[in-house]
C-alpha positions in Angstrom: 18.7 15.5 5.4 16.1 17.2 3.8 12.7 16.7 2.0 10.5 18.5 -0.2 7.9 19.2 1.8 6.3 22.0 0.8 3.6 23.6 3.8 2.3 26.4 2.1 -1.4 26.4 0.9 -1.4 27.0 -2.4 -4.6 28.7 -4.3 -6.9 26.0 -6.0 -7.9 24.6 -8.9 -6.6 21.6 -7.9 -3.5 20.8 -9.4 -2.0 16.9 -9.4 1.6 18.0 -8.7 1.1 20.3 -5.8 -0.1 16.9 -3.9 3.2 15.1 -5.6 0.7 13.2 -8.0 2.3 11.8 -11.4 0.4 12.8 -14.6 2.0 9.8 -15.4 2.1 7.1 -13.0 -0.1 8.9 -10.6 1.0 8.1 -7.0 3.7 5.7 -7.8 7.0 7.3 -7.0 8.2 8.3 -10.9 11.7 6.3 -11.7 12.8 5.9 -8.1 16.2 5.5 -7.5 17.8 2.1 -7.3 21.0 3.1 -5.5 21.7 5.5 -2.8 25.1 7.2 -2.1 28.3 5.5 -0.9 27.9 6.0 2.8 25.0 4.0 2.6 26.5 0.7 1.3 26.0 -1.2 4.5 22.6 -0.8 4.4 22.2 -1.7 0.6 24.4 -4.7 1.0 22.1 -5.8 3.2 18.9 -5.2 1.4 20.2 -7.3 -1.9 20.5 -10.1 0.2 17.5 -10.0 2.0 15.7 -13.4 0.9 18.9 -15.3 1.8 19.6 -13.8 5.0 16.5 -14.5 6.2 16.0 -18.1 4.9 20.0 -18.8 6.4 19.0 -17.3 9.7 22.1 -14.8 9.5 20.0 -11.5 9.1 19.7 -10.6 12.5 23.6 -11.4 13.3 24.2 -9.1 10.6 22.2 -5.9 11.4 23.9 -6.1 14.6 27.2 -5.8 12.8 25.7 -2.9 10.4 27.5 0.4 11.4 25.0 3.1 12.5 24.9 5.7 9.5 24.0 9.0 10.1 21.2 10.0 7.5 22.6 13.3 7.1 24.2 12.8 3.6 20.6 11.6 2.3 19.5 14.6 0.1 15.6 14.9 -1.9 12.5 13.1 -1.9 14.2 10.0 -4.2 17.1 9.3 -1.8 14.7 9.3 1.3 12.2 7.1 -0.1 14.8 4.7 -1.4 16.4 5.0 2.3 12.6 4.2 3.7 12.2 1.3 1.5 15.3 -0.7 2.1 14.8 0.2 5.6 11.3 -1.1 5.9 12.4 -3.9 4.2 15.2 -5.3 6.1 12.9 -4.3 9.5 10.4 -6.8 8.2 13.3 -9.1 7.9 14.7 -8.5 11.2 11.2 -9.0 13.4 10.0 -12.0 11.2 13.2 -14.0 10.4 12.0 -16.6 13.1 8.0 -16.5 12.3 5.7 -15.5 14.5 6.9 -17.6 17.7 10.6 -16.1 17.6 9.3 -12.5 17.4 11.9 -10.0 18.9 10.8 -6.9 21.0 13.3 -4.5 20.0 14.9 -3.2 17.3 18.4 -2.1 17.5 19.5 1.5 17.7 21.9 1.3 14.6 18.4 0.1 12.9 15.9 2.2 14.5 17.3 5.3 14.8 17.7 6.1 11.3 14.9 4.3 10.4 12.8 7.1 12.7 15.0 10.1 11.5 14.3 8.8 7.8 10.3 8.4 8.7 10.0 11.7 10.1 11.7 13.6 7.2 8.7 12.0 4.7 5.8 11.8 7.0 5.5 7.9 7.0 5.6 5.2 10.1 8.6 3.5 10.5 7.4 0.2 9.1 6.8 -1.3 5.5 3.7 0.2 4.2 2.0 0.3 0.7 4.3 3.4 0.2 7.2 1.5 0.2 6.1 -2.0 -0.8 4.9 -0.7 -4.2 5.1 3.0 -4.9 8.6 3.0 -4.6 9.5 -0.5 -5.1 9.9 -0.5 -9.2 12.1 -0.2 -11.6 12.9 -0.4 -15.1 14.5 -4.0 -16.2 14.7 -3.4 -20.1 14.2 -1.0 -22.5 11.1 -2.8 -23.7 9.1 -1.9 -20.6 9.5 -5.0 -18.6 9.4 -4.5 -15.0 10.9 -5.3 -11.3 11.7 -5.2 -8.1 14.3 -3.4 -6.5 14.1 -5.1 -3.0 12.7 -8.4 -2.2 12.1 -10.5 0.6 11.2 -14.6 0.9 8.6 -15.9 -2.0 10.6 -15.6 -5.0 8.6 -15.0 -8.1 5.2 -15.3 -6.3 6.6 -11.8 -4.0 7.6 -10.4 -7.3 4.5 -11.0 -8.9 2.2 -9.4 -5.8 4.5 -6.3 -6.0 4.3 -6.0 -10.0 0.7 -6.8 -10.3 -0.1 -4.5 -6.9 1.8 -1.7 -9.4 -0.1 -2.6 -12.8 -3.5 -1.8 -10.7 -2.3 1.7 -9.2 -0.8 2.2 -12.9 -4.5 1.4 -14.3 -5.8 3.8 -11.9 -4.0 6.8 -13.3 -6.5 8.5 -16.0 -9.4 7.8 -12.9 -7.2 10.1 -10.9 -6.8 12.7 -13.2 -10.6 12.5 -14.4 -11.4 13.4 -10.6 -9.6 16.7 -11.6 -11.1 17.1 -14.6 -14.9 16.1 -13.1 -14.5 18.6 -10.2 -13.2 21.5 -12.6 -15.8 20.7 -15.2 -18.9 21.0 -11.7 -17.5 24.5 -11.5 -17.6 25.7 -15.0 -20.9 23.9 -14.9 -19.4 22.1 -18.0 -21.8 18.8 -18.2 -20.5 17.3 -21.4 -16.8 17.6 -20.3 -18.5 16.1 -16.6 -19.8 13.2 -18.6 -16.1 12.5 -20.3 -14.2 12.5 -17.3 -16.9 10.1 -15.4 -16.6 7.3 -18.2 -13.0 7.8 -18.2 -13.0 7.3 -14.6 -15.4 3.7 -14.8 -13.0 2.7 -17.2 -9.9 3.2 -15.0 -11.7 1.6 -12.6 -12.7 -1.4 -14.9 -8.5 -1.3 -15.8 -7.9 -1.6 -12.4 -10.0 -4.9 -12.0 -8.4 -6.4 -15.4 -4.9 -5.6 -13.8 -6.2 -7.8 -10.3 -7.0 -10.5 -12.2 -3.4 -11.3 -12.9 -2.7 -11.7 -9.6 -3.5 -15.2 -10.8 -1.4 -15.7 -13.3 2.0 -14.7 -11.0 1.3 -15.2 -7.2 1.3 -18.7 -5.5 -1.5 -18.9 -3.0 0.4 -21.2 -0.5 3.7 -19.1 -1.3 1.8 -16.4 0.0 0.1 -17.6 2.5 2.9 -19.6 4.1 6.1 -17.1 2.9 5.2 -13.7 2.2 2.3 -12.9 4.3 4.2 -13.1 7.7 6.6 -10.0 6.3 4.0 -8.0 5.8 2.4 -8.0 9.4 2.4 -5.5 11.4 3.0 -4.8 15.5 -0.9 -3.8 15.9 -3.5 -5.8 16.6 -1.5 -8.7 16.4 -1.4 -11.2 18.6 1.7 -12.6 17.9 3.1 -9.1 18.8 1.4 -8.1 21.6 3.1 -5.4 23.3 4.5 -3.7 19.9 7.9 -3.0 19.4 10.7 -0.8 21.4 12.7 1.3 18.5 16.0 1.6 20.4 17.4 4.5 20.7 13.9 6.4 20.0 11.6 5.5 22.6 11.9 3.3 25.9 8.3 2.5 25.3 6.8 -0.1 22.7 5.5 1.3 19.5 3.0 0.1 17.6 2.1 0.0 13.8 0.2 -1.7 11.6 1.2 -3.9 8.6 0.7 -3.2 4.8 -2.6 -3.2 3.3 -4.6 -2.2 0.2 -6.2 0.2 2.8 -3.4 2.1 2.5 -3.5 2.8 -1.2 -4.7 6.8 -2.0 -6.5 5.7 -5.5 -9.6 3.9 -3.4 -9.6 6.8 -0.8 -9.6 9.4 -3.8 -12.6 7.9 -5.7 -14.4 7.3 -2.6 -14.4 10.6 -1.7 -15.3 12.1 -4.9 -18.3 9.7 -5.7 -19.5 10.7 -2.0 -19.5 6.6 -1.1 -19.8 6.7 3.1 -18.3 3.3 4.8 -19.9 2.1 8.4 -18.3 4.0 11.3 -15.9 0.7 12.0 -14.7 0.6 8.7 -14.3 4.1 8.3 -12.0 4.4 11.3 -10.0 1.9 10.5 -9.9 3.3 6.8 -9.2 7.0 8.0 -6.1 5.5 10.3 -5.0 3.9 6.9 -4.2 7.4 5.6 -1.5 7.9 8.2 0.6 5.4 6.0 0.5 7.7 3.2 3.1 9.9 2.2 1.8 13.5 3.8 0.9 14.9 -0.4 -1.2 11.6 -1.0 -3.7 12.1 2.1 -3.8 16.0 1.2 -5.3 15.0 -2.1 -7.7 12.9 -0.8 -8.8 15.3 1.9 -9.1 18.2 -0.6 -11.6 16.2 -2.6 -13.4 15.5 0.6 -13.9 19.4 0.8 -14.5 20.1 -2.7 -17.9 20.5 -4.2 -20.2 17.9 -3.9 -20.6 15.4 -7.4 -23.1 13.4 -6.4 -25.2 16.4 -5.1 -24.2 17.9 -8.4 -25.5 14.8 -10.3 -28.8 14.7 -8.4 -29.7 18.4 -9.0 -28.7 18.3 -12.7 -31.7 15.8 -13.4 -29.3 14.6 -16.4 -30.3 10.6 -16.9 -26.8 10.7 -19.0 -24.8 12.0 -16.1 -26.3 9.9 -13.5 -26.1 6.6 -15.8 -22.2 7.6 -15.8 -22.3 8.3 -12.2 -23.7 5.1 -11.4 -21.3 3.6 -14.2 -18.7 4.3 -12.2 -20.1 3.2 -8.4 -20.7 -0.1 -10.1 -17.2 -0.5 -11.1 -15.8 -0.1 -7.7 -18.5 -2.3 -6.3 -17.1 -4.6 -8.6 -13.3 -3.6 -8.0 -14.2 -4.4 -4.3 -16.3 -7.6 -4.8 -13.2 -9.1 -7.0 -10.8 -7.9 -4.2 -13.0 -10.4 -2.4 -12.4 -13.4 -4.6 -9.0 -12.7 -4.2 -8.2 -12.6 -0.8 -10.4 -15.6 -0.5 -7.8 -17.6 -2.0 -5.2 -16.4 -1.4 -6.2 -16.3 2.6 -8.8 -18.5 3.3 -8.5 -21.3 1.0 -4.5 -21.2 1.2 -5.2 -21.4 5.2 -7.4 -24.5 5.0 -5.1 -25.8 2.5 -2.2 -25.2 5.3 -4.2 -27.0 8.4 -5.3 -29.6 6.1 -1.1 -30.4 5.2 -2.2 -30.1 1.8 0.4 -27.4 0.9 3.8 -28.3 -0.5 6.3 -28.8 2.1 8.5 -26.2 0.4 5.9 -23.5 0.8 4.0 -24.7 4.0 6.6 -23.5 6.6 6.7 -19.6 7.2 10.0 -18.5 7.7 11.9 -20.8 10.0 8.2 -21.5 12.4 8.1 -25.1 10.5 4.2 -24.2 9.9 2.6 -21.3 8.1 1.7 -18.1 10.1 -1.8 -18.0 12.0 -1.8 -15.0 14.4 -3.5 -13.2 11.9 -6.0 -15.9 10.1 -9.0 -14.1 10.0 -7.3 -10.6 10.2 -5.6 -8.8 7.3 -1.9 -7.8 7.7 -3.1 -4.3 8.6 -4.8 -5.6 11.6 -8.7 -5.3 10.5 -11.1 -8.8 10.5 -10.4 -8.8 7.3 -14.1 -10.3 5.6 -16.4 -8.3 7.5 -14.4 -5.0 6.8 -14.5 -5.6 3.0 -17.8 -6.6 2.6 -19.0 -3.9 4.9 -17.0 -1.4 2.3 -18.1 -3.1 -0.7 -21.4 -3.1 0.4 -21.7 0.5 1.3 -19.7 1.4 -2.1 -23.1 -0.2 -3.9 -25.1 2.0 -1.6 -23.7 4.7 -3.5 -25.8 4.5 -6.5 -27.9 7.3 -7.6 -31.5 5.4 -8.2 -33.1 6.3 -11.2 
């Protein structure tokens, strides 16, 4: 088993593909594999069946059947990701198939011993992250662009739809990532007009970013994912239906524990934090910097690098240049906005959908989480990575907006 890891620290300028960055789709994983080799059929079986395993209650029976593959035969950066995902998924599966009150504290060796051996070759926890969820989690389903899942869990076309509109956003982001490039290369050369370019070109990606949110809409079911998906994306941190964590058999005698997926744990809001110089409370900062962690290794290198590069926003301020600091502050106002919308969004998909759930008002279909008989509520006011979830994104959206340069 190998990955392409490389340690060696090579000379700047900074270059997208030494931190495995697309010029293309940026950090989404370029046309991951949908398949892996024939050894690793088990596992695959199980992971296109996920949603009705879970629902019949027969998931658990059956990872305890699965044979325990070696992940020896797993060769490259595409085969270990795809190996991470369908992992990640079905370990989701396997802890949450009963809801939050039939939570299980270990996972079985023929699980949780390759799911470790598979983490530790990429650099990523062994549980779903933002990685997996989305970066890797696409495919083509037509030759006219249309896209999907490769592996699902509970929530039908409301899961698909979080997944596919989570990827339209991180796809938006792509020419902001490679105008932080072009910004920090043009401070050097002392290159103000080509400055100016790349800092509309990053608002607008930002702007994209916020248009592709908004579809969220349009293709998720509030009380699907409250009452369905949300549970599958919870972590073993800071959660009290978890306490304790989880043992990985086979691994360690002693609990482990992770948090759950978040938007935290996307690089494209880390990357344009750090180069517009935007400094979150100490709180949310920690929690933010522990986010990185759940990164593949390449994508928390980029956004450190930027950290250390020169400063913009010094740069800005020194240059006196009202056009360079109106683009500068284009762009803070963006993610304020990006931020603020992120807001509305988890309102109702969180809060409202919650109320909704106590009040009975949900659908019967949707109101139960897996198997519980009611929706979810160990995490109510928390996010699924384990942070109280309205005073951490008001605190960063309102210390993004402290970011402006004022006139």
């Amino acid at each position: 088993m190998q990955a392409s890891d490389d340690t060696e620290e090579p000379p700047l300028p900074l270059a997208l593909t030494r931190f495995q960055v697309s010029e293309e789709f940026g950090f989404l994983l370029p046309d991951p594999l949908t398949e892996l080799p024939a050894p690793y059929g088990p596992w695959m079986d199980i992971a296109h069946e996920l949603p009705q395993l879970i629902m019949s209650h027969q998931l658990r029976s059956c990872v305890h059947q699965m044979p325990q593959l070696s992940t020896q035969h797993l060769r490259g950066r595409e085969e270990l990701h795809l190996a991470h995902l369908v992992l990640s998924f079905i370990t989701m599966g396997y802890v949450w198939q009963e809801g939050e009150e039939g939570t299980v504290q270990v996972l079985p060796r023929n699980l949780a011993v390759p799911y470790w051996e598979v983490s530790q070759a990429l650099g990523l926890p062994p549980i779903l992250s933002h990685a997996d969820f989305v970066l890797a989690n696409w495919r083509r389903k037509d030759p006219n662009g249309n896209l999907d899942t490769i592996i699902t869990l509970p929530g039908g076309e409301s899961l698909r739809g979080f997944i596919l509109v989570t990827l339209l956003v991180e796809k938006a982001a792509v020419p902001g990532i490679k105008a932080i490039i072009q910004a920090l290369r043009a401070i050097l050369q002392r290159d103000e007009e080509t400055l100016h370019r790349a800092l509309e070109e990053l608002a607008g990606a930002i702007e994209a970013m916020s248009e592709a949110l908004r579809r969220m809409h349009d293709y998720v079911d509030p009380e699907v994912f409250y009452a369905v998906i949300r549970i599958f994306l919870s972590g073993w941190k800071d959660n009290p239906a978890m306490p304790h964590g989880l043992i990985y058999e086979g691994v360690s005698p002693e609990p482990m524990t992770y948090s759950g997926g978040s938007a935290a744990q996307s690089t494209v809001l880390h990357a344009f934090d750090e180069l517009l110089g935007v400094c979150h409370r100490e709180e949310s900062a920690a929690f933010l910097h522990r986010m990185r962690d759940y990164m593949p290794p390449p994508h928390r290198a980029f956004a450190e690098e930027i950290h250390r590069a020169v400063s913009l926003k010094q740069h800005v301020l020194s240059s006196g240049d009202a056009r360079l600091r109106a683009a500068f502050n284009r762009c803070v106002s963006a993610l304020t906005d990006f931020r603020s919308y992120h807001i509305t969004i988890v309102t109702k998909y969180i809060t409202i959908a919650a109320a909704k759930a106590k009040a009975g008002q949900a659908e019967p279909s949707a109101r139960a989480g897996p198997s519980s008989g009611k929706p979810p509520s160990a995490l109510e006011a928390k996010g699924t990575g384990g942070s109280h979830i309205f005073s951490f994104l008001k605190s960063i959206r309102d210390t993004t907006r402290e970011g402006m340069i004022s006139a």
